[in-house]
C-alpha positions in Angstrom: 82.8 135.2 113.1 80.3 135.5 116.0 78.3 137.6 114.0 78.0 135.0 111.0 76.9 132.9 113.5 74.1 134.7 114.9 73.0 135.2 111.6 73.2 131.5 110.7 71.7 130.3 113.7 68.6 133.0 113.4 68.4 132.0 109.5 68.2 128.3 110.8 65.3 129.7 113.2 63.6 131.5 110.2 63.6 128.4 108.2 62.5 125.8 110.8 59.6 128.3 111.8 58.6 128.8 108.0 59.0 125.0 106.8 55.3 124.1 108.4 53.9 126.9 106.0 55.8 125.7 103.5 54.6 122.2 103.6 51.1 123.2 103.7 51.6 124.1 100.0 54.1 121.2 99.2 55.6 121.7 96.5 55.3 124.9 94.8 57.3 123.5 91.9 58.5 121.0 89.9 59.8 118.2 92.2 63.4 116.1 90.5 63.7 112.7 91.7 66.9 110.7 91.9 66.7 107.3 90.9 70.4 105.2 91.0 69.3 103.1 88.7 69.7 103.4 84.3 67.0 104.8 82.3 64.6 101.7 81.0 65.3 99.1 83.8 62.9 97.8 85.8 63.7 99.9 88.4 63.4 103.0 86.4 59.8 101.9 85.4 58.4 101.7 88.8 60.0 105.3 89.9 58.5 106.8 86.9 55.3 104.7 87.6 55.0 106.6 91.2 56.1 109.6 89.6 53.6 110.3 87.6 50.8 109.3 90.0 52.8 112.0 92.6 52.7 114.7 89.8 48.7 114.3 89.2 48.6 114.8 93.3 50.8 117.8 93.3 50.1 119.1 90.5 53.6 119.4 89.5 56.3 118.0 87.0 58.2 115.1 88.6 61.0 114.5 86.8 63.4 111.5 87.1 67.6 111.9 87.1 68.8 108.6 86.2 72.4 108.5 88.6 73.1 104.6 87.6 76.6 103.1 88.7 78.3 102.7 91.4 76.2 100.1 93.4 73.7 103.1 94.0 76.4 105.2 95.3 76.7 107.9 92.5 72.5 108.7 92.6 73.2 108.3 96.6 75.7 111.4 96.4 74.2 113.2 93.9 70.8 113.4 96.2 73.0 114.1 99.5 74.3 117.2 98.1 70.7 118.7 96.9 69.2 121.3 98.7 67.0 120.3 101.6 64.0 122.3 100.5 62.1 119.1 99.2 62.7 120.0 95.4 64.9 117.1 95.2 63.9 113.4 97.1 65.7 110.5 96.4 63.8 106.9 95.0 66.1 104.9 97.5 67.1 100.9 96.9 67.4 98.3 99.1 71.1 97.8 98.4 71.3 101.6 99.0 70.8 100.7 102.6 71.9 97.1 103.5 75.5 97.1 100.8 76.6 100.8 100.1 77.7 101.6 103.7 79.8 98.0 104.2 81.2 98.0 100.3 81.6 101.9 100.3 82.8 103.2 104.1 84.1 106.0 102.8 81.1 108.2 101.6 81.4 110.6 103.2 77.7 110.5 104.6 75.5 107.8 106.6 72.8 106.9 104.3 71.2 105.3 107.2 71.5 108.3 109.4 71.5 111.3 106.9 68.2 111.0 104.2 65.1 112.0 105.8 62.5 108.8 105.5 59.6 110.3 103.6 57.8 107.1 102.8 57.7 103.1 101.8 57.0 102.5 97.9 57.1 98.8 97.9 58.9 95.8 97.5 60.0 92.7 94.9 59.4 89.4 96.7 62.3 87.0 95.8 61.5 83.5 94.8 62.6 80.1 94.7 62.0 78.2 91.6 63.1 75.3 90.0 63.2 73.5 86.3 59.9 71.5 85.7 62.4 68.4 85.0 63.7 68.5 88.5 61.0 66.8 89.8 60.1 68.2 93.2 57.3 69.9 93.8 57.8 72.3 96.9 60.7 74.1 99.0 60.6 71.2 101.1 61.1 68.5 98.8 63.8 70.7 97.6 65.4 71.4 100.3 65.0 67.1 101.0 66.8 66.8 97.6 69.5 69.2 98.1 70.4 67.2 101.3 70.4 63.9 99.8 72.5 64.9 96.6 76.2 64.6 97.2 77.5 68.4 97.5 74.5 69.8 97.4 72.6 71.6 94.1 74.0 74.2 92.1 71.5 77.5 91.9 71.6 80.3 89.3 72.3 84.3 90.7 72.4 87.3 89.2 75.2 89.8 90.0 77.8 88.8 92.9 76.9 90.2 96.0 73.7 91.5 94.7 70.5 91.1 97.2 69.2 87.4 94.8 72.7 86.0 95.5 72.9 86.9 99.8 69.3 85.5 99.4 70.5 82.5 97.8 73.2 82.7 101.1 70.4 83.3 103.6 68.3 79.8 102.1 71.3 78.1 102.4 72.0 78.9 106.2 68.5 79.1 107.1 67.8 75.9 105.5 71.0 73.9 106.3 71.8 72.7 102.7 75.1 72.8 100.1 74.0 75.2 97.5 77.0 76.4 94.7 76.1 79.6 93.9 76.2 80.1 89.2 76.5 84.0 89.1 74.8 85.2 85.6 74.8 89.0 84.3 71.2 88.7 83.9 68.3 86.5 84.4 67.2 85.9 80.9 70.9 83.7 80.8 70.0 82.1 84.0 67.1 81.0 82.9 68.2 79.7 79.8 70.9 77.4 81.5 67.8 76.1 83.3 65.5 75.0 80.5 68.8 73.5 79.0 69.3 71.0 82.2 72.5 73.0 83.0 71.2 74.2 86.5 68.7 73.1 88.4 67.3 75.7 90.4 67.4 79.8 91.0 66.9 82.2 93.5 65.6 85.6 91.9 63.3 88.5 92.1 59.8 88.0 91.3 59.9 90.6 88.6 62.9 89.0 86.6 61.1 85.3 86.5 57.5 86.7 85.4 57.6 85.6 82.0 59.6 82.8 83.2 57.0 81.6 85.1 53.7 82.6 82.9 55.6 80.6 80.0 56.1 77.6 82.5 59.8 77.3 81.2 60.7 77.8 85.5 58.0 75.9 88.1 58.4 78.4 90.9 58.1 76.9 95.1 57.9 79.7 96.8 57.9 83.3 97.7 59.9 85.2 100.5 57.0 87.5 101.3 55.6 88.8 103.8 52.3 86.9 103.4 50.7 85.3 100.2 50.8 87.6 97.2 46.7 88.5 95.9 47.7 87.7 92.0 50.0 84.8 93.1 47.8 82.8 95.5 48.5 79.5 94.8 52.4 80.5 95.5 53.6 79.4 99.3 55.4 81.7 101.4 58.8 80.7 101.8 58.3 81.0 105.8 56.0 78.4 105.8 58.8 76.1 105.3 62.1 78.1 106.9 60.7 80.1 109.6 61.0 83.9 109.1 62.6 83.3 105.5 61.7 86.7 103.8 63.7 87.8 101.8 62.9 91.2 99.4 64.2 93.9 97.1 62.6 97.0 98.3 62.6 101.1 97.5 61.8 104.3 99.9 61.7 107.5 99.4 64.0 109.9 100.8 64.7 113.4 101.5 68.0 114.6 101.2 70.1 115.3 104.3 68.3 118.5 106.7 65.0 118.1 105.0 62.4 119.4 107.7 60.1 116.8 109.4 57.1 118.8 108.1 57.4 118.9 104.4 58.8 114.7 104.7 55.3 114.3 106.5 53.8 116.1 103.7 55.3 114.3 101.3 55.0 111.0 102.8 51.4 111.2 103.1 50.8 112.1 99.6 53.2 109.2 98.6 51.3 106.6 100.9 48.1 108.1 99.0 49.7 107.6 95.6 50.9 104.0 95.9 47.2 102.6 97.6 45.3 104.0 94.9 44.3 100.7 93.4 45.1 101.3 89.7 48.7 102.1 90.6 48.5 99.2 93.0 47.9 96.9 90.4 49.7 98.2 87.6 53.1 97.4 90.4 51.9 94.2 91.7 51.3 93.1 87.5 55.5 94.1 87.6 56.1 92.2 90.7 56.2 94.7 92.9 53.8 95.4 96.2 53.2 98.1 98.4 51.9 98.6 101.8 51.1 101.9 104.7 53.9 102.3 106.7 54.1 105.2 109.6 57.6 107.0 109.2 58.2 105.5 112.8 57.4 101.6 111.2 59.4 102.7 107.8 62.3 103.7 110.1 62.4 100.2 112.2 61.9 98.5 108.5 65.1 99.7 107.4 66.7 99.1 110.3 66.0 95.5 110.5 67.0 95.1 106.5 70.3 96.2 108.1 70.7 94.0 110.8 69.5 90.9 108.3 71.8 91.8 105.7 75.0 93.5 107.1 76.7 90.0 108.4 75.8 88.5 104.3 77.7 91.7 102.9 80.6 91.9 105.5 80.9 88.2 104.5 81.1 88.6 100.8 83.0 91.9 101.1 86.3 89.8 103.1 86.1 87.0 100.4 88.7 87.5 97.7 87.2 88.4 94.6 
């Protein structure tokens, strides 16, 4: 026994001493990248997006495992148990992060903790938008309706607990107004319900109202950026009205648990690389989707604070009956 674990801890040694070397010439294959998310969704089009810009970098095969189901928990297990050698990274989602660990305790793993942070991809603003009947023509004349109207305005959702209903739950604190949340399985039904006068208003990703919005079927009143969006100008931030309303879907990438420092460095400078080129840069933002630098150390407090924002929404949810 003691001699197994001299050996281990002088292989560990080995290993940590080799992985700067190693990184240099990160990788020296091809690369598989786990995505918890089906084959053909959005999602899956802007990993394979950033896949094949990190492939022309590498020179290297990327190639993307779909591991849907399981509110991101079954890609989530599947990239804890790969090898830590940086042959397998993991396309991370926000709900990865700020729902898994309250609606799954039991994994066996702290996602928070355990994946190496290699590096920030970007992230889906979500906005507020309204039918064109409705008549208002900003967050805050929305939010003056809302208080006005006896019990409030109903507002279209997709998926129960999912990050466009707690950010329906965060304008509703934030904002101090009734809002009845109308769950939908998918935004195209949402969005029928509010050309047909059914519902009034909806709280969604900016991806899933695009065509929405471009059509002028929705009027939209507001992003939950960060700051103004360059092909959206004319659209409000959503903090201008609610202070620090910001409220956004959002993907890393991560190594699996015991990946070294140096080949996540590696690899998160070559992903930073591959997101700011400005043709990938604008072939995400035309889906919705933005990226900006962040140092591991920044990516690291990001995540943290999408925790702290979201756990008390999901711990909420989660003790509600279903």
């Amino acid at each position: 026994m003691k001699r197994h674990g001299v050996r281990s801890a002088v292989l560990a040694l080995l290993i940590a001493a080799a992985a700067p070397a190693m990184a240099q010439n990160y990788p020296a294959g091809p690369v598989k990248l786990v995505v918890p998310a089906a084959a053909g969704g959005s999602i899956d089009v802007i990993a394979r997006l950033v896949a094949e810009q990190l492939a022309r970098t590498w020179g290297q095969q990327v190639l993307i495992l779909n591991h849907p189901g399981g509110g991101t928990g079954i890609g989530a297990r599947a990239a804890a148990a790969a090898a830590p050698d940086g042959s397998t990274l993991f396309f991370g989602l926000s709900s990865t992060f700020v729902a898994l660990p309250v609606l799954q305790p039991n994994l066996g793993f702290d996602v928070g903790r355990d994946f190496v942070p290699i590096g920030f991809v970007g992230e889906q603003p979500m906005v507020v938008a309204v039918s064109p009947a409705l008549g208002v023509n900003s967050l805050a004349e929305l939010i003056a309706l809302a208080k006005r109207q006896a019990g409030g305005l109903n507002c279209a959702v997709t998926q129960s607990g999912g990050l466009a209903h707690l950010s329906g739950e965060l304008l509703r604190r934030r904002a101090g107004i009734d809002l009845t949340f109308v769950h939908y399985p998918g935004t195209a039904q949402a969005v029928n319900d509010i050309v047909g006068g059914r519902v009034p208003m909806v709280v969604e990703s900016l991806p899933g109202l695009l065509g929405a919005i471009g059509g002028q079927q929705l009027k939209p009143l507001a992003v939950a950026a960060p700051q103004r969006l360059e092909n959206f100008p004319e659209l409000p931030p959503a903090a201008d009205t609610i202070s620090d309303f910001v409220a956004t879907g959002w993907f890393v990438l991560m190594g699996p648990p015991g990946t070294s420092p140096a080949i996540a460095d590696k690899a998160g400078k070559d992903l930073t690389d591959a997101v700011t080129r400005p043709q990938l840069k604008q072939k995400l933002a035309q889906l919705g989707t933005y990226t900006r630098a962040m140092s591991l150390d920044e990516l690291k407090d990001f995540i943290a604070s999408q925790q702290a924002l979201w756990k008390p929404l999901v711990q909420q949810y989660a003790a509600r009956p279903q």
